[in-house]
C-alpha positions, 0 to 999 in steps of 0.5 A: 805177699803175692798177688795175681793181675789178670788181663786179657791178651797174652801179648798184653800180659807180657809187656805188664810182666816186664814191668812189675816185679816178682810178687806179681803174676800176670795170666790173660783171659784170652778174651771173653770167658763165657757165653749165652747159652744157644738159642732160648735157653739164653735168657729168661724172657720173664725176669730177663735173667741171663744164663751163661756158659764157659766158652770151650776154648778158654777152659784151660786159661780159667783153669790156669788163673784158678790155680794161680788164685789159690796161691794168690793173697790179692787179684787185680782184674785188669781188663780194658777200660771200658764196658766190655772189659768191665764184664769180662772182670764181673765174669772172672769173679763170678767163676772165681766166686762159684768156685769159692777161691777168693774168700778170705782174699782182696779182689778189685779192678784197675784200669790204665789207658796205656800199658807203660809202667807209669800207668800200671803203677798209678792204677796199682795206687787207684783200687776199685770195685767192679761197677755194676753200672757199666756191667749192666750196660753191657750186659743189656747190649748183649740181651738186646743184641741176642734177642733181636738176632736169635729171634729174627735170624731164624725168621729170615732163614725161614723166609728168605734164606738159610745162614742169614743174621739181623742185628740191632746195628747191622740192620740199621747199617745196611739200610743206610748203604741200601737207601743210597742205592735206591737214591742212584737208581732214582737219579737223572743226570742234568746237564750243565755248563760253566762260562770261563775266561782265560786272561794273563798278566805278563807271563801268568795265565789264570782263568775266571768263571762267569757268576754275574749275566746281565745283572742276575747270578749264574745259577747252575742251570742258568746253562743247559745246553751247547747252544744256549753256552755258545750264544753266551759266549758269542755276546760276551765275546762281542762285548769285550772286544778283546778285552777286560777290566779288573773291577774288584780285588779282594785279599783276605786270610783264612785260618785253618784250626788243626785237627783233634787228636784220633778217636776211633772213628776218625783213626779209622776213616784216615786209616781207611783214607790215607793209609789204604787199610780196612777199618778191621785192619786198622783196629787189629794193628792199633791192637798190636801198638797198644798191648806191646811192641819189643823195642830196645827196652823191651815190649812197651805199648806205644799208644793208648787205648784204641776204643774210644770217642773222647778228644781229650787228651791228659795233662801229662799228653798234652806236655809232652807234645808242648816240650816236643814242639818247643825243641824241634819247631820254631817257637811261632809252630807253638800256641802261647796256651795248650788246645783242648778239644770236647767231645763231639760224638753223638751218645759219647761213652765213658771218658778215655783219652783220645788215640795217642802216643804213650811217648811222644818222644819216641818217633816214628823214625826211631822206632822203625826198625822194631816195628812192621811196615803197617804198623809204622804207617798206622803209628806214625800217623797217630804221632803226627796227628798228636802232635799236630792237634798241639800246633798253630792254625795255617794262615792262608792268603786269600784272593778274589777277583771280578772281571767285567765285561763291556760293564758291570752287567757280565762279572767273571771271578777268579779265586786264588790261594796260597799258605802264609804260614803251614802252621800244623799242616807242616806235620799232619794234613787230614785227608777228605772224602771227596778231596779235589782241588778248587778254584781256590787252590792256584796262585793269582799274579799281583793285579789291581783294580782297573787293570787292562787286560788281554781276553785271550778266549771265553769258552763254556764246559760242559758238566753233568750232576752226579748222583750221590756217592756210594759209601766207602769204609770211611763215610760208612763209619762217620754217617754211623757216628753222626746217626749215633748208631754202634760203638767205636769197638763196633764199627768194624764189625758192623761193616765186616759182618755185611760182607760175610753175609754177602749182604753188601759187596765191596766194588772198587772200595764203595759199598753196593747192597747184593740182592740177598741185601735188599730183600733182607732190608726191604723185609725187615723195613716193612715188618719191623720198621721201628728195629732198622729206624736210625733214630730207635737204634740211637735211642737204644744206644742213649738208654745203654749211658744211662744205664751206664751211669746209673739212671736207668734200670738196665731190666725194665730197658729190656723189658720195655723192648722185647714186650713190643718185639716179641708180639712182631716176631709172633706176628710175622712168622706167618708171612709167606715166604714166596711173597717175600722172594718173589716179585712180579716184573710185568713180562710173559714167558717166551717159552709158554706164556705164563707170567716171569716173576724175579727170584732169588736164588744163590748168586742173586737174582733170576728170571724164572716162569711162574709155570714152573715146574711144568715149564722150566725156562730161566734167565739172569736177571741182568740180561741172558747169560751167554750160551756160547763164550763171550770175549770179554777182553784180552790178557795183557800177558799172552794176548789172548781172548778171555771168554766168559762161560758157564757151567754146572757151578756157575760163570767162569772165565777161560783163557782162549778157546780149547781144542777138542784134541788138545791135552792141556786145559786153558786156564779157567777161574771161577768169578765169585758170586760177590761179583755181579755179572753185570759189572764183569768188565775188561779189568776185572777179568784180567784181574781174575784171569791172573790169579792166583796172587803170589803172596810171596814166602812164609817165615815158617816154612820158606814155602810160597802163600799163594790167593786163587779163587775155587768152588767155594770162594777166595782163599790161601793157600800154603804147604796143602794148608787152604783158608777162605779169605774173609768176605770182609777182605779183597782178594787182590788186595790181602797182604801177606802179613795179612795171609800169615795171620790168617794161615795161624792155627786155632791150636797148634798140638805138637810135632809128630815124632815119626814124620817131624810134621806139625799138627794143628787144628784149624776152623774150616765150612764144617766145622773144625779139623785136625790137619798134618800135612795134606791129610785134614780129619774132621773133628767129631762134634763130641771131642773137645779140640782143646782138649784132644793130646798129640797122641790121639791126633796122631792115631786119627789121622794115621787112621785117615791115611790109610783109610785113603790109601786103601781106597785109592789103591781098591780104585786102582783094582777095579780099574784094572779089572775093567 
């Protein structure tokens, strides 16, 4: 009996290859198989009826699992175990069905949450059908998703800018980062001051806060000012005489509980925090982990399923990690019961494992010579986190101490700590956002209550509050899980979505709203404040579950939404676009004395005359740009000035001045709009000045990959092959596994005979092309690039070539003649 399992990644298929035998055959889905149709043609708005098309790319790979169908007594749909992978299995039976390729044959879905054979060969042992439950869950995210994009997208470019995107989740997102700076704008820093004073026991220095002022708690703003601190510290000196007594000891212990084992989230908020990746990164080589790494026993996946907001582990988990403890710890490392863990995310999807190993015996150390250098990062992480969530609380030493001075009336307070018993902490310690130490992170000598002594100096420090903090990847991601805002397989996304559309920008790994990101928000918060309210898209999310689980209808959900929507987006396409991107700023024109108004243009906003175009006078907005070059700092290599300038195409940076009868330009580096001028500082210009990154050398080719930035933004490039970094990524931090992945072809079509170079296809800002060598030819919109045979590659780019040659060689002619 032979029988066909479907999956939906070719590395995934192979690892499940290795571990069945000859009856089975396993063929990948590559991913999703079909689309809404474009525009409105998607979905019926009157019985939300949902109309799908196949997606180009995945043509052959349908046509190759029908094939294998027809030989084929049963199909097991193995897709992953959650609601997109669900539909993707409702989608393979639906083409299969239309085609009429499974009467008379058994098909049912499995599902294993880590691919080992003893997964595979239990979910083989659990048949089941296609849950129509989580297919409508899903399907209702993707109307939901198509709707609000397809409808407001185009509202957006017509009123603010072409190529612009809402979205039920993004928008939402980049309110939260645009809200936090408003708050910073807003915020006025106070100044403050802390009392201390520095005693010592013997040989042990240690030094106290002042908490108790004559008999009233210190405040934060009990201090403001330098003088009202040194007359504080003036009468506390006086009091003391020298000296002071210790009024109180108090010892206590504090237990620390471990950590829960890796959902998404917090993978990918450690990812972010410990390891330095993005959090797309970090889902990409957890990718890479779960579908199969070749070890010594072949390709195996080494962790369970990466998409998930549960914290429970199995049984079988929880033992393994138990009997690792037991034969590599002391027995006190060990909890006399195992831990469980409940899940605490907000609207939590249906049950999965946490984030874990599939054997916990396999150490990281053991596995490092099969695995890359992040993967082993990423990896090693997830083991120590696991095992670590199956370990005894750390038992730290708690110590407060009060001085008092001349009496009970002025208390100073010294807090001490230290770790009893390290507990989990001898494995995984958790990384915090803000992590710095405290009073509580020093050591106290032994000291008694009456002790005597020495006051060895009382002075204040001088403090300023701090606004509140731009988001980084790893806050972004947990104020969207706490919202309930997007899904674990969404967070990514949702952040490398704001980049590309230069929504946000990335400074210093903290996220600041571009200008083209506040107009968006502050349009889409006036006219359609219910679709960016955090409370709305968490409710969304909670009707997506209960569609889920079967109690809600997944129609009237949509129904319920687009009848209030559908009126807005009606409603507001009669806005006026210049009231939107346009703003007064209260200041006349130089030039004629028409009012200046701020606009958006390209690179952000910009100061124009209302009187244009009769008066043409322009500004940046974040002062005048310089009409002559400015130093804005020396390169550390050939010590020479580095100017800022501007050109047709913008500002760029130049590397000393040019002589007028010098031959060789200077270097010269376009900043890109991603960057604000009003950030340029000395570092960044050295950072820009030094491109382009040599990112080191291709397997390949042995050739050199190298990161610049050109007209059109950042990018790669190797062997005349050029690819725009993603917005999402930062030039001076892409790897060069990262650079490889990105230089892969969409298609690779063959070797051409005659020049022995490869032929491949690639996506460029057109659109895609075929590429040998340093000759691109775009690819007609009417050609199939899946389809296109290395014979007809050859011949249109052949035809390029000499299209090329004989241009340049007309251009040489008619220099001649002149």
């Amino acid at each position: 009996m032979s029988k066909l399992l479907i999956v939906e990644s070719p590395s995934k298929a192979k690892t499940i290859s290795n571990y069945l035998g000859n009856e089975y055959k396993v063929l990948a889905s590559y991913g999703h198989i079909r689309n809404l149709l474009p525009k409105s043609q998607g979905i019926n708005t009157e019985s939300f009826e949902m109309n799908f098309q196949l997606i180009d790319r995945n043509k052959k790979h349908i046509d190759a699992i029908s094939k294998a169908v027809k030989n084929s007594d049963e199909i097991l749909l193995a897709t992953d175990p959650d609601r997109e992978g669900e539909a993707i299995a409702w989608h393979i039976a639906e083409i299969l069905n239309t085609k009429k390729l499974i009467k008379n044959k058994k098909i049912a879905r499995i599902i294993f949450g880590e691919i080992t054979k003893n997964a595979i060969v239990d979910a083989l042992q659990e048949p089941r059908d296609i849950s129509e439950a989580l297919v409508h869950a899903q399907q209702a995210r993707q109307a939901l998703d198509y709707l609000i994009g397809f409808n407001l997208s185009p509202l957006l470019w017509s009123k603010i800018r072409y190529g612009l995107s809402a979205g039920r989740v993004q928008s939402p997102a980049l309110r939260l980062i645009t809200e936090r700076e408003k708050e910073i704008e807003k915020f006025i820093k106070k100044e403050y001051w802390s009392i201390h004073l520095d005693t010592q026991k013997k040989d042990s220095k240690f030094s106290s806060k002042l908490v108790i002022l004559e008999n009233k708690k210190v405040e934060q703003f009990t201090v403001t000012d330098e003088e009202n601190q040194k007359e504080i510290v003036g009468e506390l000196l006086l009091k003391s005489a020298g000296k002071t007594k210790i009024a109180r000891v108090d010892k206590k212990q504090r237990v620390r509980k471990p950590p829960s084992p890796f959902t998404t989230s917090t993978m990918q908020q450690e990812g972010v925090r410990k390891l330095g990746f993005t959090t797309k990164r970090t889902m990409i080589i957890a990718q890479q982990l779960y579908e199969g790494i070749k070890i010594g026993e072949g390709a195996v996946g080494l962790i369970s399923y990466m998409r998930t907001d549960s914290m429970t582990l199995s049984k079988d988990a929880i033992e393994q990690a138990r009997d690792y403890l037991k034969k590599n710890y002391s027995p006190e490392f060990l909890p006399s019961k195992a831990i469980v863990y409940k899940t605490k995310s907000k609207n939590a999807q249906e049950a999965h494992e946490a984030i874990r190993p599939t054997n916990i015996s396999r150490s990281p150390h053991e596995l490092k010579a099969f695995l890359s250098e992040e993967q082993f990062k990423l990896y090693e992480m997830i083991w120590r986190r696991t095992l670590a969530c199956q370990m005894t609380p750390a038992i730290y030493d708690i110590v407060s101490v009060d001085l008092e001075i001349g009496s009970n009336e002025n208390i100073f307070r010294a807090n001490g700590q230290t770790i009893k018993f390290p507990g989990f902490m001898s494995v995984y310690i958790e990384n915090q956002e803000n992590d710095s130490s405290t009073d509580e992170s020093k050591k106290l000598p032994p000291l008694e209550v009456g002790d005597q002594l020495e006051v060895n100096s009382i002075h204040g420090i001088q403090h300023f509050t701090d606004p509140p903090p731009r988001y980084s990847e790893a806050s972004l991601v947990k104020t969207l899980e706490e919202f309930g805002i997007g899904r674990p397989s969404t967070y990514a996304s949702i952040i490398s979505t704001l980049q590309e559309r230069d929504y946000v920008v990335l400074d210093k790994k903290r996220f600041t709203p571009t200008d083209v990101g506040n107009v968006v928000i502050d349009f889409l918060t006036e006219h359609f404040t219910n679709y960016v309210d955090y409370d709305f898209t968490a409710n969304l999310e909670t009707e997506l579950d209960d569609i889920a689980a079967n109690k809600k209808d997944w129609i009237k959900v949509l129904r319920s939404f687009w009848e209030d929507f559908a009126k807005k987006v009606k409603e507001k396409s009669e806005l006026d676009r210049t009231k939107i991107t346009q703003k007064s700023i209260d200041e006349d024109c130089p030039k004629c004395g028409k009012p200046l108004l701020s606009k958006l243009g390209r690179r952000g906003n910009f100061i124009a005359c209302s009187n244009y175009p009769e008066c043409k006078f322009t500004r940046s907005a974040n002062g005048d740009l310089p009409q002559e070059p400015k130093v804005v700092g020396k390169d550390k290599q050939t010590n020479i000035d580095i100017l800022l300038l501007v050109g047709p195409y913008g500002p760029y940076l130049q590397l000393g001045h040019q002589d007028e009868d010098a031959k060789i330009k200077p270097k010269r580096v376009t900043i890109p709009p991603t960057i604000p001028l009003a950030d340029l500082n000395e570092e960044i210009a050295q950072k820009l000045i030094s491109l382009p990154r040599d990112l080191g050398i291709h397997p390949d080719t042995g050739k050199k990959i190298i990161a610049s930035i050109g007209q059109f933004g950042p990018y790669v490039n190797h062997n005349s092959k050029f690819k725009a970094i993603p917005k999402s990524d930062n030039i001076f931090e892409i790897t060069h596994e990262e650079a490889i992945e990105l230089l892969k072809p969409l298609r690779r079509i063959g070797i051409d005979p005659t020049t022995n170079s490869t032929i491949d296809i690639y996506k460029g800002r057109f659109g895609f092309y075929l590429q040998r060598d340093a000759v691109k030819v775009n690819i007609a919109k009417n050609l199939n690039y899946e389809n296109i045979k290395l014979e007809k590659a050859i011949a249109l780019i052949n035809k390029k070539e000499q299209e090329e040659k004989e241009k340049k060689k007309a251009g040489k002619k008619k220099a001649g003649k002149k």
